[in-house]
C-alpha positions in Angstrom: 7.4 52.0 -67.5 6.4 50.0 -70.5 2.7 50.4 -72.2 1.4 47.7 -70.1 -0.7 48.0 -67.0 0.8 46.7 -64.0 -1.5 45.6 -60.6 -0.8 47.9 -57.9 -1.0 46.6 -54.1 -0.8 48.0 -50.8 0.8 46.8 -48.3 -2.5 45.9 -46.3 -3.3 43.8 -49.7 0.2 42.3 -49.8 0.1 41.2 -46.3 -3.5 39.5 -47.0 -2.2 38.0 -50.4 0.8 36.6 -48.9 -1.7 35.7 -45.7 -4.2 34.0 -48.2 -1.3 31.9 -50.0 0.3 30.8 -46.7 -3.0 29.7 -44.9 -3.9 27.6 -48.1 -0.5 26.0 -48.8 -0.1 24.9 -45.2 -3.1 23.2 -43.4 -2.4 22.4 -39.9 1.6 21.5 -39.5 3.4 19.9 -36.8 6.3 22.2 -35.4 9.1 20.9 -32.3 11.0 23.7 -30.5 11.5 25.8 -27.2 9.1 28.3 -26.0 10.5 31.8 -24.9 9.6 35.2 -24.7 6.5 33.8 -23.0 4.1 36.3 -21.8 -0.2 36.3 -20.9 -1.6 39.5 -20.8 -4.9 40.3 -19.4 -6.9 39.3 -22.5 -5.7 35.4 -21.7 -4.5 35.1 -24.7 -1.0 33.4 -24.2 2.0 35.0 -26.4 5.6 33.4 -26.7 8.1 32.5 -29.1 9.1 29.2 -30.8 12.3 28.6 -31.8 15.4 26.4 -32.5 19.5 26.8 -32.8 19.2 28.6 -36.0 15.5 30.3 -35.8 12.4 31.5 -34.5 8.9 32.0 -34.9 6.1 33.9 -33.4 3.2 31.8 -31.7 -0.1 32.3 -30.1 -2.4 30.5 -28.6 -6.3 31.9 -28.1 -7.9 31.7 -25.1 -10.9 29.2 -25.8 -14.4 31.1 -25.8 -17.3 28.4 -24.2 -16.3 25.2 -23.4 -12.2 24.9 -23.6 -9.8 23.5 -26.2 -8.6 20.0 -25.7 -5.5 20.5 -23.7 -2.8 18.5 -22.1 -4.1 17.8 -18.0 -2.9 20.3 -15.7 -0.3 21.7 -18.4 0.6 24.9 -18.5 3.4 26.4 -20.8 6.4 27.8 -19.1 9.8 29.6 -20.3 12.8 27.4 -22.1 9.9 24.0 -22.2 10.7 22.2 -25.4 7.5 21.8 -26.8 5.8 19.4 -29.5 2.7 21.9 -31.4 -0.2 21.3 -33.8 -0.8 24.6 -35.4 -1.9 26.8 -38.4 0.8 28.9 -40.4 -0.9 32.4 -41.2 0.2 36.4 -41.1 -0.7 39.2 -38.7 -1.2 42.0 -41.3 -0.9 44.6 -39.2 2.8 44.0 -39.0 3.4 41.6 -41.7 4.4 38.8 -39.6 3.7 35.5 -40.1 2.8 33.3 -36.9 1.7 30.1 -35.9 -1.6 30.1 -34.3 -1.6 27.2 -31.5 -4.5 24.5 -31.9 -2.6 21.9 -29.5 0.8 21.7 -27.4 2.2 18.9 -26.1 5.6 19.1 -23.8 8.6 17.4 -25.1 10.8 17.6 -21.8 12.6 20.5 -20.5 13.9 22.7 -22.9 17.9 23.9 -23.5 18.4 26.4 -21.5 16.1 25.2 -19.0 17.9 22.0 -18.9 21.3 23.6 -19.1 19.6 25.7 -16.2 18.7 22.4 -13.8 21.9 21.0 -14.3 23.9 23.6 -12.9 21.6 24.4 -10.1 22.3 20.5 -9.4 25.7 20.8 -9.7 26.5 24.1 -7.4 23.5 22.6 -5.1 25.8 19.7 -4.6 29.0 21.3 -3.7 27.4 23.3 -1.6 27.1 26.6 -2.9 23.5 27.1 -1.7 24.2 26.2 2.0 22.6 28.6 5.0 26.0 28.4 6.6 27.8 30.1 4.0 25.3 33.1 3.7 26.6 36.5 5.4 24.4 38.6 7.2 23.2 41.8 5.7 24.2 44.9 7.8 21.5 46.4 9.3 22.7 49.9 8.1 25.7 50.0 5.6 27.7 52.9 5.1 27.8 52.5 1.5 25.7 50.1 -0.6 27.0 48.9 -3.9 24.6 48.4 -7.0 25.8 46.4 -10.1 23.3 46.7 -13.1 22.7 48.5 -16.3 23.0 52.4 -15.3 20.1 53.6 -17.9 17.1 51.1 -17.1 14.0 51.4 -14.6 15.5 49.4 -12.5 18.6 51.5 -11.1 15.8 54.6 -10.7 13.4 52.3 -8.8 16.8 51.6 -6.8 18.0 55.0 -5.8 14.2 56.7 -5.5 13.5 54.2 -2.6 16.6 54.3 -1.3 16.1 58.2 -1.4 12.6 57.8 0.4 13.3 55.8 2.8 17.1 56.9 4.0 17.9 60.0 2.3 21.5 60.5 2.1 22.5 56.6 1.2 25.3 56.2 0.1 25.4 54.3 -3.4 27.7 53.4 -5.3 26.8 52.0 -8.6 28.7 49.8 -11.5 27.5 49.6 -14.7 27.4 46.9 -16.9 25.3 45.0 -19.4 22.4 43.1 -17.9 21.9 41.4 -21.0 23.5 39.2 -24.2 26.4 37.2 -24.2 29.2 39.7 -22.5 26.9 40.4 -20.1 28.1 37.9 -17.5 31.8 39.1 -17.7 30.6 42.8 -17.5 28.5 42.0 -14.2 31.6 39.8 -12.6 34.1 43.0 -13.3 31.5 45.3 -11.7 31.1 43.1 -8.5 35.0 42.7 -8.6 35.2 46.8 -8.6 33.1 47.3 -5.8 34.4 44.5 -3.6 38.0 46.7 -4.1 36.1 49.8 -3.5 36.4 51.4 0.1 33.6 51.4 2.6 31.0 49.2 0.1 28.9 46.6 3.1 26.5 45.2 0.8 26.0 44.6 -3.3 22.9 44.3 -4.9 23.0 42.7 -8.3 19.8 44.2 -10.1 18.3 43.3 -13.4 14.1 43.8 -14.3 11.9 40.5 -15.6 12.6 38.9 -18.9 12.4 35.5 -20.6 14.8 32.8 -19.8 17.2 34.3 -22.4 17.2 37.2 -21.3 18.4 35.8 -17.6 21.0 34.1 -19.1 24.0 36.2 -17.7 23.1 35.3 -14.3 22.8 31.7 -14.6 26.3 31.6 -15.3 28.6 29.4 -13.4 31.4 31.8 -12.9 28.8 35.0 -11.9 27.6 32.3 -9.4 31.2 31.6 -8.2 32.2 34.9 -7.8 29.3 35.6 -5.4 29.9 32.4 -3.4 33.2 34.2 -3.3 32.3 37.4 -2.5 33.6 38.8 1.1 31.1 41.6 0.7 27.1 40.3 1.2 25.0 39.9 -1.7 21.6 40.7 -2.6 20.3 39.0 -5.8 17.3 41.3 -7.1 16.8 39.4 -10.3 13.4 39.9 -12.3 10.3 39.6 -11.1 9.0 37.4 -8.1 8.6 34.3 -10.0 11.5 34.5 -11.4 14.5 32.8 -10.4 18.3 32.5 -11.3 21.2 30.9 -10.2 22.2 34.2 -8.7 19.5 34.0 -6.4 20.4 30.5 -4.6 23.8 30.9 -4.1 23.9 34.7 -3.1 23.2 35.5 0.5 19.6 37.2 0.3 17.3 37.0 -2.5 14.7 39.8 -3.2 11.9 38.9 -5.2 12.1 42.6 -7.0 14.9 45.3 -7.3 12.8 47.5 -5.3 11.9 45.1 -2.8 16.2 44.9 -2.3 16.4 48.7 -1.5 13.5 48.5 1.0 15.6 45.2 2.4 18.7 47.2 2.1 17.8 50.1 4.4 15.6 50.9 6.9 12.9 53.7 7.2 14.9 56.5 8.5 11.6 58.2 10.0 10.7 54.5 11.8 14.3 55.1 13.1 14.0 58.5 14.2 10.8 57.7 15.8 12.5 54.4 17.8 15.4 56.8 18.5 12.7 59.4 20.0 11.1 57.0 22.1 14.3 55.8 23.6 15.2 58.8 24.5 12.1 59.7 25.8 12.5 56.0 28.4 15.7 56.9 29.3 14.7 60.5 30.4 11.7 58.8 31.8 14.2 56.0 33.6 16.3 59.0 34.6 13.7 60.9 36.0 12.6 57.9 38.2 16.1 56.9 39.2 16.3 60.6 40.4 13.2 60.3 42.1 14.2 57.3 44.0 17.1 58.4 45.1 16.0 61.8 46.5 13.9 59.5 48.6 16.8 57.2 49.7 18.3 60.2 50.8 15.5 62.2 52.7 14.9 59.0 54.7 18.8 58.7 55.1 18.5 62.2 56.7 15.7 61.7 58.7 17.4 58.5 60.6 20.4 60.6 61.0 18.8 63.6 63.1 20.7 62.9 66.1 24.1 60.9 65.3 25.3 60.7 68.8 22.5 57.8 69.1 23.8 56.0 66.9 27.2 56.2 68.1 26.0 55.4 71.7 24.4 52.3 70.2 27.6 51.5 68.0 29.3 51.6 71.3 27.0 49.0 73.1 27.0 46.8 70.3 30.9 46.8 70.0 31.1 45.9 74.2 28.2 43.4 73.3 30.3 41.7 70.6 33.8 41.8 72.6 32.1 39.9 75.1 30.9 37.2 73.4 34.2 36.7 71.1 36.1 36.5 74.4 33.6 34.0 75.8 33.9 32.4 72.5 37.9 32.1 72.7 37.9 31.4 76.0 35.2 28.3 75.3 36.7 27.5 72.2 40.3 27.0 74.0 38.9 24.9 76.8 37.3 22.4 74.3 40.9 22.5 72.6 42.3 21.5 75.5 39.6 18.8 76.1 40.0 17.6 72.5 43.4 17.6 73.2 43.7 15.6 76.2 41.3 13.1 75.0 43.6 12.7 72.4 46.4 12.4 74.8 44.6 9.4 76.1 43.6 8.0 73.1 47.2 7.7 71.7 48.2 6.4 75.3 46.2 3.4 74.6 47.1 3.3 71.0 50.7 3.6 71.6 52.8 0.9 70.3 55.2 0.8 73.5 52.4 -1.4 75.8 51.8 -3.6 73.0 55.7 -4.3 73.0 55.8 -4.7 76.7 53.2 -7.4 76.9 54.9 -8.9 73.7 58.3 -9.1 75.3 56.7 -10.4 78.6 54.7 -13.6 76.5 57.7 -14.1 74.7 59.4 -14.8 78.0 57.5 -16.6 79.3 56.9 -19.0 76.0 61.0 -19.0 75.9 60.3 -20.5 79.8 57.3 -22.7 78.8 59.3 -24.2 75.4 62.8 -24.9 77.4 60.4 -26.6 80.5 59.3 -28.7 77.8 62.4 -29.2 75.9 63.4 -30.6 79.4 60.7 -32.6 80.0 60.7 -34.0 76.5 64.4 -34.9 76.7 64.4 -36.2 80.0 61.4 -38.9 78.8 63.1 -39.7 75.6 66.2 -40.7 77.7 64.5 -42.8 80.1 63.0 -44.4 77.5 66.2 -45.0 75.9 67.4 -46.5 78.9 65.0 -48.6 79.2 65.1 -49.6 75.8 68.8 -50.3 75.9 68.5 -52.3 78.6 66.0 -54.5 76.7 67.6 -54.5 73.7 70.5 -55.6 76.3 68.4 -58.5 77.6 67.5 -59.6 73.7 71.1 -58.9 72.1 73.4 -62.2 71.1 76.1 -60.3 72.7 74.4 -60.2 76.1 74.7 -64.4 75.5 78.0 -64.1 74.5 78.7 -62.0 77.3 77.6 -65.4 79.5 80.5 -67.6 77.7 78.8 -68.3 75.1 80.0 -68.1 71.3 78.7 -67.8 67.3 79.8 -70.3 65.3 79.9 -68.7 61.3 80.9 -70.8 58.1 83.0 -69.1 55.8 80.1 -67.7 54.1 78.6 -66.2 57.2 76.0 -68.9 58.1 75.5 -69.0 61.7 75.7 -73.0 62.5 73.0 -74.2 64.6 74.0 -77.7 63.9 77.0 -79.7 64.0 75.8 -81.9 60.9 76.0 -78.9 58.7 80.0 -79.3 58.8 82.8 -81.2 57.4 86.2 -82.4 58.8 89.0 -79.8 58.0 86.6 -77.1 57.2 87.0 -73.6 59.0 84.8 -71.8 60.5 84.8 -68.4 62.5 83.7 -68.1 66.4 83.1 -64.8 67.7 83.2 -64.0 71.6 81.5 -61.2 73.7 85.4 -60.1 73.0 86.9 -60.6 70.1 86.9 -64.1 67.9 89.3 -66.4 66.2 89.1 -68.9 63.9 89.2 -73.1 63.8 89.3 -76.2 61.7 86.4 -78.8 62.2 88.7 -81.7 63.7 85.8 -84.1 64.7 81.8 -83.5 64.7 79.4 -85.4 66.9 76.3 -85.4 68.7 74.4 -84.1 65.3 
């Protein structure tokens, strides 16, 4: 060391020297990024993390003491929000952090991963993924139960001491893998994958504790959500805490709001079993018992109506007679009314037989053959006297009838009947028919025109 004195500083007055410089170079500042890592402890003091792509940086924000901060109306932060802040850059000594303390936060939309988040839940919602009819019932008691998360957190103890309380001897059947960070997802699809080949595994439960939104990352994955949708096995999605949710825990086939709320879903209470299994014992011995009962009473009352068998056989005997009787008056009244039945039948055809209608057909065919050749007769016999008569007036009215008197028809060449002699000239010919025959002449002389 040289001769000069150097200022020596601990690190309490290093942090409040560098705390002093930050709070005076930067007033309030204006800082844009995603909240995560949000937590609220009791104090009500709200805790989370700002960050971008390439960084982060711690944040508070006070609860108000009196009357409360001016805040945005019914807004509340939540994990992955992108958020727009109003703040004051300063150090926690203690730890030598610097931090931002919150003096007013607006939201800027959905953040990243919460959008990122939304969209795929949109997405797998829309193809279906997330339908009732595709979830598989959970076995009421599987022979083996399959766990896939980290084999050294709380979360696989929580698993197998309730298990162990409630059904000792479960069978589990665990696959380890990382619950967290960027491999995460492949790790959890290979353990799910191992157990599905595994013999005798009836259920999965894919467990993980609470964390921020980064943190559930692996099991918002699209293939992890894929492979359950996929799985033939029945899935139970134990994913953080109760408020939490994840991909996982749509499209698997029950969701538990905790890991230890799956093993209590996963098997039942082996005492409440044993007691239900007592009870039904104790009905059917009771059920038994009764049925015994009741029969042993069927039967004493059997034997006290059969004291004296011969009775009965006596009245067996009458009966039987009784009966004999009446099914031979029954056949013999039941064959006369067939034989009634039969000959009013008889008669019925009788009249409905076609051989009397063809009899009186032939005989008014007969007799309309007699009536039509009567009348044919008749009819011709009047049509010839008429035609007699008529002949013998046409007779009276004919030229030839005339002719038949001497007379004749005198016809020019042309055919004109002459009625006069004036109509004719010397040398001209005419024709004369007779009642028989005709000849012809030459007009010598006319006269008395």
């Amino acid at each position: 060391m040289d001769g000069q004195m150097k200022e020596i500083l601990t690190v309490s007055q290093l942090n409040d020297n560098i705390k002093d410089l930050l709070e005076q170079a930067f007033g309030s500042v204006w800082v844009e990024g995603e909240v995560s890592n949000l937590r609220r402890p009791q104090s009500g003091h709200t805790y989370f993390t700002l960050k971008d792509d390439k960084s982060q940086i711690r944040a508070v924000y006070f609860k108000p003491f009196g009357k409360p901060k001016s805040r945005p109306a019914d807004f509340e932060l939540e994990e992955g929000m992108s958020v727009l802040c109003r703040a004051r850059l300063s150090v926690y000594p203690p730890r030598g952090e610097y931090q931002l303390i919150m003096e007013a936060v607006e939201p800027r939309g959905i953040g990243a991963l919460q959008k990122a988040f939304e969209q795929l839940k949109a997405k797998l919602a829309s193809e279906g993924l997330f339908d009732e009819r595709f979830k598989k019932k959970i076995p009421f008691l599987p022979r083996k139960i399959g766990v896939v998360t980290s084999p050294t957190g709380a979360v696989i103890k929580d698993i197998l001491h309730i298990t162990g309380r409630r059904f000792p001897g479960a069978d589990i059947l665990i696959a380890p893998c990382r619950v967290q960070g960027t491999e995460a997802a492949e790790e959890i699809i290979q353990g799910l994958r191992k157990l599905q080949a595994a013999a005798g595994v009836d259920v999965i439960i894919l467990a993980r504790g609470g964390g921020s939104l980064e943190d559930m990352a692996p099991f918002n994955s699209e293939a992890l959500a894929r492979e359950i949708f996929s799985s033939p096995i029945p899935v139970i999605s134990a994913v953080g805490h109760e408020t939490d949710f994840t991909i996982c825990d749509f499209v698997a086939d029950l969701r538990a709001p905790t890991p230890s709320a799956a093993a209590e879903l996963v098997v039942p209470e082996r005492s409440a079993l044993l007691a239900i299994i007592a009870n039904l014992q104790q009905r059917i011995s009771a059920g038994y018992g009764r049925y015994y009962a009741d029969r042993q009473r069927c039967l004493a009352g059997l034997q006290e109506r059969f004291k004296d068998p011969r009775r009965l056989l006596a009245d067996a005997r009458i009966h039987l007679d009784n009966l004999l009787e009446s099914m031979q008056r029954a056949m013999i009244q039941r064959r006369e009314n067939i034989c009634n039945n039969l000959q009013k039948l008889e008669m019925a055809l009788m009249h409905l037989s076609p051989a009397g209608a063809v009899r009186e057909k032939r005989i008014l065919i007969n007799n309309l053959r007699k009536d039509t050749l009567s009348g044919w007769k008749r009819y011709l016999a009047a049509r010839l006297e008429q035609l007699r008569k008529n002949s013998a007036l046409l007779d009276t009215l004919s030229p030839l009838g005339v002719l038949q008197r001497g007379y004749s028809i005198t016809r020019k060449p042309g055919g004109e009947i002459v009625r006069s002699a004036g109509v004719l000239t010397k040398n001209e010919e005419v024709s004369i028919q007779l009642a028989k025959g005709g000849f012809c002449a030459r007009v010598e002389k006319t006269y008395g025109e």
